[in-house]
PyMOL Python script that loads the backbone (N, CA, C, O; Angstrom):
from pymol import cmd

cmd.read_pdbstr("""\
ATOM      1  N   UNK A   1      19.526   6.036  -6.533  1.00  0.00           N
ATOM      2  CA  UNK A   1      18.753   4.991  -5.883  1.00  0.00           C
ATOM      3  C   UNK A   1      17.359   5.494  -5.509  1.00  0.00           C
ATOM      4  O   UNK A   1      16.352   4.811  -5.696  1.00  0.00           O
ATOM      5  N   UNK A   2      17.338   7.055  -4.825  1.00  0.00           N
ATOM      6  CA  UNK A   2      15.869   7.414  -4.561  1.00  0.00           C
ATOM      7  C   UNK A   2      14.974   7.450  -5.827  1.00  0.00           C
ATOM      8  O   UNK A   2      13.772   7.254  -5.654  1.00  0.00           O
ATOM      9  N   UNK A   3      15.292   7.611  -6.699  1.00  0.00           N
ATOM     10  CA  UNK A   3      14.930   8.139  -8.442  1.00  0.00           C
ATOM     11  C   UNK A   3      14.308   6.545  -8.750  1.00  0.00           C
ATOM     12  O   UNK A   3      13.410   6.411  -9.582  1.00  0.00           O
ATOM     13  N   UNK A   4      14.766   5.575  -8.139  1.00  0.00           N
ATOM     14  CA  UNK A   4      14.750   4.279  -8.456  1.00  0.00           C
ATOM     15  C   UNK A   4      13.202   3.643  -7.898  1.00  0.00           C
ATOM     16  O   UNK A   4      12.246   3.175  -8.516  1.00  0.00           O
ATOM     17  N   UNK A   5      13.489   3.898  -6.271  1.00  0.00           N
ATOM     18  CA  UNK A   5      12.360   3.959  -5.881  1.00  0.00           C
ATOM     19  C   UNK A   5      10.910   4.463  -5.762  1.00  0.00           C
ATOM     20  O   UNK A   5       9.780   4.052  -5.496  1.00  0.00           O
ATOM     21  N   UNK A   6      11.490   5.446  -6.065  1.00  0.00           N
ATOM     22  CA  UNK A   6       9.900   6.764  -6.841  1.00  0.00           C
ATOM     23  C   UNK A   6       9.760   6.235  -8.208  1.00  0.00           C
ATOM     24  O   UNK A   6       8.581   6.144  -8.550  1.00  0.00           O
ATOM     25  N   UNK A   7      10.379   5.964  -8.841  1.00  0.00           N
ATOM     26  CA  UNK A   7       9.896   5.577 -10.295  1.00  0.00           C
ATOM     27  C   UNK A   7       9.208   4.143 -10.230  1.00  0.00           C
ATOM     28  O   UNK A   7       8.241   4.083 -10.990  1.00  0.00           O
ATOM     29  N   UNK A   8       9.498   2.768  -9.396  1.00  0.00           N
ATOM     30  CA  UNK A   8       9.028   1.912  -8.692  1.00  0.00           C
ATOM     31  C   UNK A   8       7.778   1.880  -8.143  1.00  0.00           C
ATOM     32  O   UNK A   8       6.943   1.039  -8.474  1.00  0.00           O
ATOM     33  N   UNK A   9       7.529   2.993  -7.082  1.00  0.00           N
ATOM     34  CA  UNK A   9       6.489   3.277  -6.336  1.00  0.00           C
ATOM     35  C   UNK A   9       5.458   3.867  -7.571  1.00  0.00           C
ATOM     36  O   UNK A   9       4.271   3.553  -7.483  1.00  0.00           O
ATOM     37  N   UNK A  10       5.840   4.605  -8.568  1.00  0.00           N
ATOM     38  CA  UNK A  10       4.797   5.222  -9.411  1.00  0.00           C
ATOM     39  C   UNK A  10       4.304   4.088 -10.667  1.00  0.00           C
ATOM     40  O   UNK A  10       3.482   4.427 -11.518  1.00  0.00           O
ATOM     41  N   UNK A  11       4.812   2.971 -10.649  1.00  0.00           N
ATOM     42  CA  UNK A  11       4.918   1.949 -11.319  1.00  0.00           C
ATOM     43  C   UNK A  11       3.746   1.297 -10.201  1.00  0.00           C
ATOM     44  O   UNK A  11       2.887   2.163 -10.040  1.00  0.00           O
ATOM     45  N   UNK A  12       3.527   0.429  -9.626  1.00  0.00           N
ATOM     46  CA  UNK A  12       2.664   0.259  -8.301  1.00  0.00           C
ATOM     47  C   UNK A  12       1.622   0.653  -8.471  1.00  0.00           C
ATOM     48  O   UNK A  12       0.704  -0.130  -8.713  1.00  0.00           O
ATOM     49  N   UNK A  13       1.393   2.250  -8.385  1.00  0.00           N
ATOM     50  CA  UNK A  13       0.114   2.814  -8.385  1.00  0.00           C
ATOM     51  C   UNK A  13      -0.606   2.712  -9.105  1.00  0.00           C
ATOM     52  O   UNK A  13      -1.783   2.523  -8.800  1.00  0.00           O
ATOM     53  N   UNK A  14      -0.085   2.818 -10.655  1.00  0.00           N
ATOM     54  CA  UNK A  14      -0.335   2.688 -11.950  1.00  0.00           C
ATOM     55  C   UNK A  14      -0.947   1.299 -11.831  1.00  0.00           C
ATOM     56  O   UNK A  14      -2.150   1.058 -11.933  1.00  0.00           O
ATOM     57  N   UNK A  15      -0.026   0.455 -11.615  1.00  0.00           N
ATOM     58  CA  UNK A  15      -0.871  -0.833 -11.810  1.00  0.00           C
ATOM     59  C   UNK A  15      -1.396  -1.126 -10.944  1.00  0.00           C
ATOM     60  O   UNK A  15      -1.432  -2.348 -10.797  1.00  0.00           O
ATOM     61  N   UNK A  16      -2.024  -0.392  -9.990  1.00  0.00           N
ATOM     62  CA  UNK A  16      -3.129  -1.007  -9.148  1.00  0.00           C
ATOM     63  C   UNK A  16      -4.173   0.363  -9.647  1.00  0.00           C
ATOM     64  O   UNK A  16      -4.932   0.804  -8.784  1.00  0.00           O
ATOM     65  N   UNK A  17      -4.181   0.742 -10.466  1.00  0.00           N
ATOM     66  CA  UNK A  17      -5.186   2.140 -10.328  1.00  0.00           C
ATOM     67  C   UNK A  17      -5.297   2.848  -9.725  1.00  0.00           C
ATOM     68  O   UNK A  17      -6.365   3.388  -9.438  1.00  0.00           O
ATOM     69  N   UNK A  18      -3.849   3.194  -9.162  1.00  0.00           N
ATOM     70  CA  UNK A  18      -4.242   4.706  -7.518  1.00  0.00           C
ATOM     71  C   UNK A  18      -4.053   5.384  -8.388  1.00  0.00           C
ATOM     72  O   UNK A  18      -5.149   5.708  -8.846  1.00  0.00           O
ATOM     73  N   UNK A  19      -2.944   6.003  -9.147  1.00  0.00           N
ATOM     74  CA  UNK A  19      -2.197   7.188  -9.508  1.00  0.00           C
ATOM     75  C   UNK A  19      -3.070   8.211  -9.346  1.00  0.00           C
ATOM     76  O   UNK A  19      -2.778   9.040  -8.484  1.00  0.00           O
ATOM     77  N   UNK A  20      -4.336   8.397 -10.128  1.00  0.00           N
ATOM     78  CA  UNK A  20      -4.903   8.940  -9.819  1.00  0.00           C
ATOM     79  C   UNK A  20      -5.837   9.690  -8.416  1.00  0.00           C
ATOM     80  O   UNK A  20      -5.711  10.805  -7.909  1.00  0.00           O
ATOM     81  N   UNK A  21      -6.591   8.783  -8.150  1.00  0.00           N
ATOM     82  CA  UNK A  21      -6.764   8.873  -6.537  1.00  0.00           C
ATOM     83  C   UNK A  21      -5.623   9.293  -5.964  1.00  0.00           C
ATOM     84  O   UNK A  21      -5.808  10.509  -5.987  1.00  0.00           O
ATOM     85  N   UNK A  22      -4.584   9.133  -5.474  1.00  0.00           N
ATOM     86  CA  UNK A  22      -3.470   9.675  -5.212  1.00  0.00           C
ATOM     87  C   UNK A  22      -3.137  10.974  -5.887  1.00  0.00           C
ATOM     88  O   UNK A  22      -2.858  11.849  -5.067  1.00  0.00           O
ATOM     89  N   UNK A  23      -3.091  11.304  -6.967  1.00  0.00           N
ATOM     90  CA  UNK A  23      -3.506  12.631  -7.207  1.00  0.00           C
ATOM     91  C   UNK A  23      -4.240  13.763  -6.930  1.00  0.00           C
ATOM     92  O   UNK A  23      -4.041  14.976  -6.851  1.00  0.00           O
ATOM     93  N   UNK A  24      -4.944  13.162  -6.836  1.00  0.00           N
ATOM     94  CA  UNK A  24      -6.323  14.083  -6.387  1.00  0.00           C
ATOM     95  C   UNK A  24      -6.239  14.444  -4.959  1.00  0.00           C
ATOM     96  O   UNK A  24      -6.015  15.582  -4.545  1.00  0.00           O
ATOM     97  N   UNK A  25      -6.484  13.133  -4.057  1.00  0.00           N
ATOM     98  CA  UNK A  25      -5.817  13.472  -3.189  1.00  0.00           C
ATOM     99  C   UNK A  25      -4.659  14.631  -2.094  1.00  0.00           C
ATOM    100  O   UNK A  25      -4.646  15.175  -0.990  1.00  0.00           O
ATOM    101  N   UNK A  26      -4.032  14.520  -3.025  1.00  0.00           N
ATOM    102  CA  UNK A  26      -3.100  15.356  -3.098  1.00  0.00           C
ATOM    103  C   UNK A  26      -3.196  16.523  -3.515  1.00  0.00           C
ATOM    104  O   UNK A  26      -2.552  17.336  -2.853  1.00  0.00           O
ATOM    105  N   UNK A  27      -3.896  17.017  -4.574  1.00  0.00           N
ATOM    106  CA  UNK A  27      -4.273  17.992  -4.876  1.00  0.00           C
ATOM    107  C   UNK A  27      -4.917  18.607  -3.864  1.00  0.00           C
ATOM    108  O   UNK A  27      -4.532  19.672  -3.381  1.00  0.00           O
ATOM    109  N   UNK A  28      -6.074  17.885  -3.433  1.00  0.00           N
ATOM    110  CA  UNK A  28      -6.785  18.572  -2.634  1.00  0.00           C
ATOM    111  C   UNK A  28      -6.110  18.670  -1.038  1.00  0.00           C
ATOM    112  O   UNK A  28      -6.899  19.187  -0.248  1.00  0.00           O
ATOM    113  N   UNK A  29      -5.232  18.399  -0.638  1.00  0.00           N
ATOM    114  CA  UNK A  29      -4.434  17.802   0.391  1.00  0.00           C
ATOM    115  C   UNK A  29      -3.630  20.081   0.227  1.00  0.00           C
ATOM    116  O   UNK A  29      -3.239  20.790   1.154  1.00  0.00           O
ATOM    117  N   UNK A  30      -3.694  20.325  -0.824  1.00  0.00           N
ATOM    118  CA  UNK A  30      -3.043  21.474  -1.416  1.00  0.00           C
ATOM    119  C   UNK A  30      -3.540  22.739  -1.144  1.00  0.00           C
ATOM    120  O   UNK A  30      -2.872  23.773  -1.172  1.00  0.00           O
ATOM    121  N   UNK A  31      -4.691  22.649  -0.885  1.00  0.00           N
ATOM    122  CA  UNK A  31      -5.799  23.354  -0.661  1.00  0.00           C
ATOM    123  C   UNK A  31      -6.506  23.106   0.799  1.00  0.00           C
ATOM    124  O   UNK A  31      -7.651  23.517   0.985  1.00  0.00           O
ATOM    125  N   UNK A  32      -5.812  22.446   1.785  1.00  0.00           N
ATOM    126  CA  UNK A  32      -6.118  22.183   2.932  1.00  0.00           C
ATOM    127  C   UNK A  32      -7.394  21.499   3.225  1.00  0.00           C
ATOM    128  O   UNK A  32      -8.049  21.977   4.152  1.00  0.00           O
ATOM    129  N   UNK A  33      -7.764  20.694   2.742  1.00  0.00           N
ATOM    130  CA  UNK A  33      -9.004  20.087   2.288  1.00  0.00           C
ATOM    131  C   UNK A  33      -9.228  18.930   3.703  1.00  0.00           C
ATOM    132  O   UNK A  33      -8.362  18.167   4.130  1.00  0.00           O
ATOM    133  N   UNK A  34     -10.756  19.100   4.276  1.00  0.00           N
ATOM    134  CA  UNK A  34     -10.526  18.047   5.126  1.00  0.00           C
ATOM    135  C   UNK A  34     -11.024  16.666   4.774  1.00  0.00           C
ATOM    136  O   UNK A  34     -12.034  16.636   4.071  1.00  0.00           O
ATOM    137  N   UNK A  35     -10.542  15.634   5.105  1.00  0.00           N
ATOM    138  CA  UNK A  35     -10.467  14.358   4.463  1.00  0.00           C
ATOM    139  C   UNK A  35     -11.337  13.739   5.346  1.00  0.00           C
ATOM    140  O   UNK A  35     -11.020  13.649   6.532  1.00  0.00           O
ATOM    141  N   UNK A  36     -12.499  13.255   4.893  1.00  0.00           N
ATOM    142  CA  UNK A  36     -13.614  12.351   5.401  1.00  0.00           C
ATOM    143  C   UNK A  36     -14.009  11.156   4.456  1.00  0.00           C
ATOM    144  O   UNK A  36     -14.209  11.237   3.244  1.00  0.00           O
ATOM    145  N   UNK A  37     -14.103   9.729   5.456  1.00  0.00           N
ATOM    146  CA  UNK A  37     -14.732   8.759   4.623  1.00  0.00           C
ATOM    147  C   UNK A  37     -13.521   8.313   3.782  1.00  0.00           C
ATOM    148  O   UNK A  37     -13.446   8.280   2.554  1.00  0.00           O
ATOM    149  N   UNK A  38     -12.580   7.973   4.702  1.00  0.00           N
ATOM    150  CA  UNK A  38     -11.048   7.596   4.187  1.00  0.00           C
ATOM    151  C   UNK A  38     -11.014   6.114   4.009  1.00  0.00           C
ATOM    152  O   UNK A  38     -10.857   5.554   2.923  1.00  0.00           O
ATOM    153  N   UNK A  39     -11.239   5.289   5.620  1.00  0.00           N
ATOM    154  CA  UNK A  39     -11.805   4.118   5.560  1.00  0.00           C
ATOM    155  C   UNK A  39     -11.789   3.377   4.516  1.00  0.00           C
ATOM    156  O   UNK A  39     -10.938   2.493   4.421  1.00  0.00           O
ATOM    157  N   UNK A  40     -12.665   3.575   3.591  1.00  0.00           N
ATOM    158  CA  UNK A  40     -13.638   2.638   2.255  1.00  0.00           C
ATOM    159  C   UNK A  40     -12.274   2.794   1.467  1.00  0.00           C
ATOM    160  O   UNK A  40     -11.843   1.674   1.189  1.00  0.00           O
ATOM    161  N   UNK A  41     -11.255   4.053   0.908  1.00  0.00           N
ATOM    162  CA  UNK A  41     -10.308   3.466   0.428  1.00  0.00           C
ATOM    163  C   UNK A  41      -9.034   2.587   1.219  1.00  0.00           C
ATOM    164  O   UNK A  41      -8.373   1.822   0.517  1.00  0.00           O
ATOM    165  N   UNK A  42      -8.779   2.685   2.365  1.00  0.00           N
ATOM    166  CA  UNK A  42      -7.773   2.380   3.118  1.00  0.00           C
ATOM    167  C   UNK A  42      -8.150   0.583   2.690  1.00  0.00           C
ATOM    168  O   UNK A  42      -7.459  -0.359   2.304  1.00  0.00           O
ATOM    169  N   UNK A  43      -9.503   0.758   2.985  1.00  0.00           N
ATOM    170  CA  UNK A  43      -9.633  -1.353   2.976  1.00  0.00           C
ATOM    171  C   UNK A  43     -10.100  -1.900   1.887  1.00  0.00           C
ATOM    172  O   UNK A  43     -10.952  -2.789   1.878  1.00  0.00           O
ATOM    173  N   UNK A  44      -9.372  -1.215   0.527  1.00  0.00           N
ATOM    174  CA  UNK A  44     -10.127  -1.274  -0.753  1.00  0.00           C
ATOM    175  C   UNK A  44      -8.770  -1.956  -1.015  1.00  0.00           C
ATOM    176  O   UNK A  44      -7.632  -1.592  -0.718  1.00  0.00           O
ATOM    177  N   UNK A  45      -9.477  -3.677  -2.026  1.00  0.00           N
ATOM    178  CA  UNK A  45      -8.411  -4.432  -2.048  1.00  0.00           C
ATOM    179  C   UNK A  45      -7.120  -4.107  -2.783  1.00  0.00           C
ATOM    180  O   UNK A  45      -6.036  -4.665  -2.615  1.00  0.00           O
ATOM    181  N   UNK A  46      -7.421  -3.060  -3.674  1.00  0.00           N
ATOM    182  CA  UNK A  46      -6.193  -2.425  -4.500  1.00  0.00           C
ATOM    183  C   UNK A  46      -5.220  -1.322  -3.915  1.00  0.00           C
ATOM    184  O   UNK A  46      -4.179  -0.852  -4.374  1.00  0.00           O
ATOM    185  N   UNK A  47      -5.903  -1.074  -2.764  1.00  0.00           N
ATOM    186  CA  UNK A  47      -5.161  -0.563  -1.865  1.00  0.00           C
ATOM    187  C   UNK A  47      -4.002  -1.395  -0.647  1.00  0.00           C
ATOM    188  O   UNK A  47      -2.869  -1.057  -0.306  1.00  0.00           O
ATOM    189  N   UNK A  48      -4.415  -1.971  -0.438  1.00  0.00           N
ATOM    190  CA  UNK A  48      -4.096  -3.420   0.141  1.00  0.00           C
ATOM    191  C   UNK A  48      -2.769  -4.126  -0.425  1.00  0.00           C
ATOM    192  O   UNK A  48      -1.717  -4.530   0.071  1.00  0.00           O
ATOM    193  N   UNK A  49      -3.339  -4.073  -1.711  1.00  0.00           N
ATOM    194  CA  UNK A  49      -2.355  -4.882  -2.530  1.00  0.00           C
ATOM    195  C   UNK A  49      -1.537  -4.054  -3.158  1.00  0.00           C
ATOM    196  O   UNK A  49      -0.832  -4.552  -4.036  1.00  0.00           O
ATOM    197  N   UNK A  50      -1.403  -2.420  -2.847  1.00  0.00           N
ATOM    198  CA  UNK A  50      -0.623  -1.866  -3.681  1.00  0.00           C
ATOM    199  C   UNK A  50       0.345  -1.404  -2.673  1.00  0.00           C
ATOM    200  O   UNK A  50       1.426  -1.008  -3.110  1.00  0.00           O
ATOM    201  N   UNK A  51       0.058  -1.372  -0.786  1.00  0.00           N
ATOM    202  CA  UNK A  51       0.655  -1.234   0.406  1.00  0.00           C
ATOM    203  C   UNK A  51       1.588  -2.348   0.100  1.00  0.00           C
ATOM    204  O   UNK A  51       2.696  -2.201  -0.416  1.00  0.00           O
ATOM    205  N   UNK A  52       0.912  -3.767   0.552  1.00  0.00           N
ATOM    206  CA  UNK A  52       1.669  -4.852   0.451  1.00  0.00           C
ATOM    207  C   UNK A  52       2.896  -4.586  -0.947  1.00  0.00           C
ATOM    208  O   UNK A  52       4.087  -4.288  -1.039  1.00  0.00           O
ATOM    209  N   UNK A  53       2.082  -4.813  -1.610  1.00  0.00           N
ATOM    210  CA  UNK A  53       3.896  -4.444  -2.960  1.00  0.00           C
ATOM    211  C   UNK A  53       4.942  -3.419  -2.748  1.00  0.00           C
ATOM    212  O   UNK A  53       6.001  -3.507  -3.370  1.00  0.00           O
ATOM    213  N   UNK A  54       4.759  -2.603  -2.044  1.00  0.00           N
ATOM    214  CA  UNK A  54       5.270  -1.441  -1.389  1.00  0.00           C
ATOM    215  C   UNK A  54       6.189  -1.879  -0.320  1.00  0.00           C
ATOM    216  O   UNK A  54       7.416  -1.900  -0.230  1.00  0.00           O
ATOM    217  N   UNK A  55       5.218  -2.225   0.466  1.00  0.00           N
ATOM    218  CA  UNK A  55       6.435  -3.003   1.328  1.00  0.00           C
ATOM    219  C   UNK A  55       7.462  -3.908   1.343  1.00  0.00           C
ATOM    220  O   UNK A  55       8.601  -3.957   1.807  1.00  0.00           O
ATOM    221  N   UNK A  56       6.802  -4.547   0.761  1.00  0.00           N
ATOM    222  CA  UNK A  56       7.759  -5.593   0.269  1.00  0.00           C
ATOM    223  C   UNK A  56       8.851  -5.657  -0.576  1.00  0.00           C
ATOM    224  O   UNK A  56       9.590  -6.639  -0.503  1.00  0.00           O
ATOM    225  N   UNK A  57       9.164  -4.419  -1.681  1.00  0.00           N
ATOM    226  CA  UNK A  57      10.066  -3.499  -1.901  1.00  0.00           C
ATOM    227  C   UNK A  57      10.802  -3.259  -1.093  1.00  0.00           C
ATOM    228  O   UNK A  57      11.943  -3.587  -1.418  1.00  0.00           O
ATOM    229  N   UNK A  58      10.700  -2.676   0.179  1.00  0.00           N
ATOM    230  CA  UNK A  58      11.203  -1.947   1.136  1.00  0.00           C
ATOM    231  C   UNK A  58      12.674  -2.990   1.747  1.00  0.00           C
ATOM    232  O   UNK A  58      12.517  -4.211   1.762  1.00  0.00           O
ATOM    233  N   UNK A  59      13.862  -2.462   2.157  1.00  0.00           N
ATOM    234  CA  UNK A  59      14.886  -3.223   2.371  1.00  0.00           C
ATOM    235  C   UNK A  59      14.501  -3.717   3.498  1.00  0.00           C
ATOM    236  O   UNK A  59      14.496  -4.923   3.746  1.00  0.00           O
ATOM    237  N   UNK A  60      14.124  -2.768   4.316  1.00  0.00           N
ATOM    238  CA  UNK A  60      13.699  -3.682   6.407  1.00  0.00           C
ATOM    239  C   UNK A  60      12.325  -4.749   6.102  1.00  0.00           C
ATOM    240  O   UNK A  60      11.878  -5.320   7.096  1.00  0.00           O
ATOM    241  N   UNK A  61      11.840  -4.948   5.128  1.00  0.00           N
ATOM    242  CA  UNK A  61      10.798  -5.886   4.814  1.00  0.00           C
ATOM    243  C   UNK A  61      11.195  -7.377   5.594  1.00  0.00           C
ATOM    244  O   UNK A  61      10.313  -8.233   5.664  1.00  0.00           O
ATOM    245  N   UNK A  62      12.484  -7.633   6.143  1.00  0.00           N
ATOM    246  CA  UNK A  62      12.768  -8.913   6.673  1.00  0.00           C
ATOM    247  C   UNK A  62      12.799  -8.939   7.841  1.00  0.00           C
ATOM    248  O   UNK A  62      12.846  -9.930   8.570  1.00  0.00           O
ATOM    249  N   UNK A  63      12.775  -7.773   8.136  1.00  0.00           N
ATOM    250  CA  UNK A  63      12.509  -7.592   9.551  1.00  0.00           C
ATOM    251  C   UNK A  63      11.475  -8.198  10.202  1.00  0.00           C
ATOM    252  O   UNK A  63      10.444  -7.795   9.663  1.00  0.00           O
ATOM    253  N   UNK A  64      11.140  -9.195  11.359  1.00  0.00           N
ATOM    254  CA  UNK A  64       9.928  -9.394  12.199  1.00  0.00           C
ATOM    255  C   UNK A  64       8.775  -8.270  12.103  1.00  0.00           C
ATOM    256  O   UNK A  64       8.946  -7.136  11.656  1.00  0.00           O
ATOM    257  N   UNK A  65       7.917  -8.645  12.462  1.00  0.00           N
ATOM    258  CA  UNK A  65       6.924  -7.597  12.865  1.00  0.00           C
ATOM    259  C   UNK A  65       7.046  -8.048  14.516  1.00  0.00           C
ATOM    260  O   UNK A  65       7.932  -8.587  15.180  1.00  0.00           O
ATOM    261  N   UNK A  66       5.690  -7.539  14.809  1.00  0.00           N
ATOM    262  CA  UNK A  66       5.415  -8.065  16.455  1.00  0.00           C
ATOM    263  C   UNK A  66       4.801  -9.629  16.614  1.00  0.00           C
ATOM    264  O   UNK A  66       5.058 -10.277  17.629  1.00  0.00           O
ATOM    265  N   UNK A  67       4.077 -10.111  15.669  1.00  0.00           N
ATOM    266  CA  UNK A  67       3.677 -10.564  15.134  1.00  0.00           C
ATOM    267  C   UNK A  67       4.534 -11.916  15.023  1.00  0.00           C
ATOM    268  O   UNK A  67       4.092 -13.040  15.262  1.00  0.00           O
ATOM    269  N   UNK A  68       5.736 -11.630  14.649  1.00  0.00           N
ATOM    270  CA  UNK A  68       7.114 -12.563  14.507  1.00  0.00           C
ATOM    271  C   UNK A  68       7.261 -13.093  12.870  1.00  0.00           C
ATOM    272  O   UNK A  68       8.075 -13.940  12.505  1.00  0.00           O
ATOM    273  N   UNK A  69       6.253 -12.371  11.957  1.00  0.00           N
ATOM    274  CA  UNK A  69       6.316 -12.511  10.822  1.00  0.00           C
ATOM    275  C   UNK A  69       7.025 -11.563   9.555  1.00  0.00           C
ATOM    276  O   UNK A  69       6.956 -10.335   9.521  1.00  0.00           O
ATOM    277  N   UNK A  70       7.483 -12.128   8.878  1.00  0.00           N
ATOM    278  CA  UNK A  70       8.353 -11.282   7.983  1.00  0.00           C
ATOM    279  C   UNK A  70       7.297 -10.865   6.784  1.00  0.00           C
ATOM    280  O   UNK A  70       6.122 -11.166   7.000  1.00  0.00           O
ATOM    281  N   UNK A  71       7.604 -10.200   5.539  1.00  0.00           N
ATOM    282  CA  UNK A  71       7.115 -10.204   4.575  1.00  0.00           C
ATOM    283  C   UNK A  71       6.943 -11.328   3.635  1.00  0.00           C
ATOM    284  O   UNK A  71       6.218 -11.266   2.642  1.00  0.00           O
ATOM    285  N   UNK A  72       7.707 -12.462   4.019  1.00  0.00           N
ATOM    286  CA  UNK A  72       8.334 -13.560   3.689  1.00  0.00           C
ATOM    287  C   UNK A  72       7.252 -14.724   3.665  1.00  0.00           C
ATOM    288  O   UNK A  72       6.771 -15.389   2.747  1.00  0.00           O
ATOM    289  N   UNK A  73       7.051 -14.705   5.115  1.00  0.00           N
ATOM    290  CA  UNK A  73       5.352 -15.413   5.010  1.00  0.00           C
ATOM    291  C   UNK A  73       4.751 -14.739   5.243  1.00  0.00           C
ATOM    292  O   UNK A  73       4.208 -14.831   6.344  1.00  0.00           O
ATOM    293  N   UNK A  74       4.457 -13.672   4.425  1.00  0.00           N
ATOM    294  CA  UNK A  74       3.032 -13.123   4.060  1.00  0.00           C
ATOM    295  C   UNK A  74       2.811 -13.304   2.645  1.00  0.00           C
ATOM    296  O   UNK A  74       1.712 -13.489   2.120  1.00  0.00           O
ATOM    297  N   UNK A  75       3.974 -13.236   2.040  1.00  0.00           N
ATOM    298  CA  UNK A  75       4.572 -13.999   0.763  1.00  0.00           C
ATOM    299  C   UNK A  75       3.417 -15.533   0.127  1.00  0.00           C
ATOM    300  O   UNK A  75       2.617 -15.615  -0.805  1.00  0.00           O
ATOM    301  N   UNK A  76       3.872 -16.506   1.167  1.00  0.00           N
ATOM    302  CA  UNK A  76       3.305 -17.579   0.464  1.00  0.00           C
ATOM    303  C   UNK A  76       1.760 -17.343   0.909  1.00  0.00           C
ATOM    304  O   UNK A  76       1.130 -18.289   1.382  1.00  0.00           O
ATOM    305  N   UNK A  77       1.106 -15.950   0.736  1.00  0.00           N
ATOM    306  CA  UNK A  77      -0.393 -16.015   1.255  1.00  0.00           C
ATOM    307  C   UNK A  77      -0.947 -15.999   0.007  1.00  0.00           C
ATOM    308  O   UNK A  77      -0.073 -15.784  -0.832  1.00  0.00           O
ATOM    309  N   UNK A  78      -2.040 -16.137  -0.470  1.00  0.00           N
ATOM    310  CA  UNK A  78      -2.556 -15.639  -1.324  1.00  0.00           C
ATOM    311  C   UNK A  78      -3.071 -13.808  -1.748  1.00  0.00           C
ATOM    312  O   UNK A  78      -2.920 -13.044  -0.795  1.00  0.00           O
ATOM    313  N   UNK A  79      -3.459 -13.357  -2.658  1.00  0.00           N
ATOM    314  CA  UNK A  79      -3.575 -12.360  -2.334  1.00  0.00           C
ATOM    315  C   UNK A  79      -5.472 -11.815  -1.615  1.00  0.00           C
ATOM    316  O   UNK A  79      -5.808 -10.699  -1.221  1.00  0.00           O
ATOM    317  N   UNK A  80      -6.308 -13.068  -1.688  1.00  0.00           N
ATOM    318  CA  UNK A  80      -7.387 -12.939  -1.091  1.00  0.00           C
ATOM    319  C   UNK A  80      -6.921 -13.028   0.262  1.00  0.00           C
ATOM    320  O   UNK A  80      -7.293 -12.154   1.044  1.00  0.00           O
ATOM    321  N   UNK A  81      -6.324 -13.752   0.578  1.00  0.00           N
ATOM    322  CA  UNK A  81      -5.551 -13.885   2.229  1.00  0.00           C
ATOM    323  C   UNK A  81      -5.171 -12.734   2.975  1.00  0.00           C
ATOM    324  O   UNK A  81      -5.572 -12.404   4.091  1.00  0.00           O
ATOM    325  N   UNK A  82      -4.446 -12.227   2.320  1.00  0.00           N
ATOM    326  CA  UNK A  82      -3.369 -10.640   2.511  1.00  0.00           C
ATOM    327  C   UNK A  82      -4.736 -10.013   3.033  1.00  0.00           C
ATOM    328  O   UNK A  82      -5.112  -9.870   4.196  1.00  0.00           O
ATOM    329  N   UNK A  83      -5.431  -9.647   1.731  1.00  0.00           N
ATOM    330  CA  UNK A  83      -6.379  -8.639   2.010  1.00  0.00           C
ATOM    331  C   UNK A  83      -7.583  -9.239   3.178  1.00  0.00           C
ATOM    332  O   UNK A  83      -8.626  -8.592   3.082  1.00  0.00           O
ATOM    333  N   UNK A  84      -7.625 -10.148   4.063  1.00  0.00           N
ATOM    334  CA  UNK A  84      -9.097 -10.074   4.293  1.00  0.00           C
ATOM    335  C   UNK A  84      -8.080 -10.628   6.045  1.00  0.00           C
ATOM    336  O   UNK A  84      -8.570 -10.828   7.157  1.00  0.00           O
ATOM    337  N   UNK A  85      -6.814 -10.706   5.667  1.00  0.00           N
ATOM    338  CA  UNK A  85      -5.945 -10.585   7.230  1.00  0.00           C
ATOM    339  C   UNK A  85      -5.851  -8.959   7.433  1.00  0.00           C
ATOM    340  O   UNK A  85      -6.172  -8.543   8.546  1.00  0.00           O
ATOM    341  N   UNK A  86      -5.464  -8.075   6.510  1.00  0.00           N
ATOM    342  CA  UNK A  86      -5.439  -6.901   6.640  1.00  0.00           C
ATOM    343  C   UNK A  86      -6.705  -6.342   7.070  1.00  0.00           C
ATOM    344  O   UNK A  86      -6.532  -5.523   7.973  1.00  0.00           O
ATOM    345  N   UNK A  87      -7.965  -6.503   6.726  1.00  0.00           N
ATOM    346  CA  UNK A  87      -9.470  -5.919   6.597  1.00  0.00           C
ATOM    347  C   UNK A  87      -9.817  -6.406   8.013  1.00  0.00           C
ATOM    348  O   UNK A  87     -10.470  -5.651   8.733  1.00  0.00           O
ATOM    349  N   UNK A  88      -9.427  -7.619   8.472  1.00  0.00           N
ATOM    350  CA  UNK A  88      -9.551  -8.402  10.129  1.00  0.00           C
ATOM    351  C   UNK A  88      -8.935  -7.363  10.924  1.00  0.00           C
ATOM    352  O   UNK A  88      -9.535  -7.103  11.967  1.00  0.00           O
ATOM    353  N   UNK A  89      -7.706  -6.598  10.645  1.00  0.00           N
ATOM    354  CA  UNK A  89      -6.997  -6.266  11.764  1.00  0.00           C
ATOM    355  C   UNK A  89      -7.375  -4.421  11.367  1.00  0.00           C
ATOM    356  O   UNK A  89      -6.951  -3.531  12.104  1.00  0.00           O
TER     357      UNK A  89
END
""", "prot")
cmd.dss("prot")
cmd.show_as("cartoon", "prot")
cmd.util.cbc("prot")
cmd.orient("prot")
C-alpha cells in the first residue's frame, strides 16, 4: 500500500512539473543548504494544485477542517478558486 502511494505521489509531481524542483531541492537539502525565497514556490499555482491532489488522496481528507469544510467542497471549486483561496490565506 505505501509503494502505492509513493508511486501516486511521484505521478502528481510529474504532472504538475515539481519532480524536478523537488529534486533539487532535495539535493541541496543534502548538503545542508539554507533555503531562502521559498514563498514564490509555496504560492505557485502548480504547487497549489499539486498539494490539493495530494490531499485529497489522503484517507482523513473527509475529515472537517476548522473551517468545517471537507475536501469535498473544496471539490466543487474550481481550480482558479482553490488557488487564489489558498494565496488569500
Amino acid at each position: 500500500m505505501a509503494t502505492a502511494t509513493k508511486n501516486t505521489k511521484l505521478r502528481h509531481n510529474e504532472y504538475y512539473g515539481q519532480q524536478s524542483s523537488l529534486d533539487e531541492l532535495y539535493k541541496q537539502s543534502l548538503k545542508n543548504a539554507k533555503f531562502k525565497k521559498q514563498y514564490e514556490k509555496i504560492i505557485d499555482e502548480s504547487s497549489i494544485l499539486l498539494a490539493y491532489r495530494n490531499i485529497k488522496a489522503n484517507t482523513g481528507s473527509t475529515t472537517k477542517g476548522t473551517d468545517r469544510k471537507t475536501i469535498n467542497d473544496i471539490a466543487t471549486m474550481t481550480n482558479e478558486q482553490v488557488v487564489a483561496m489558498v494565496r488569500e490565506r
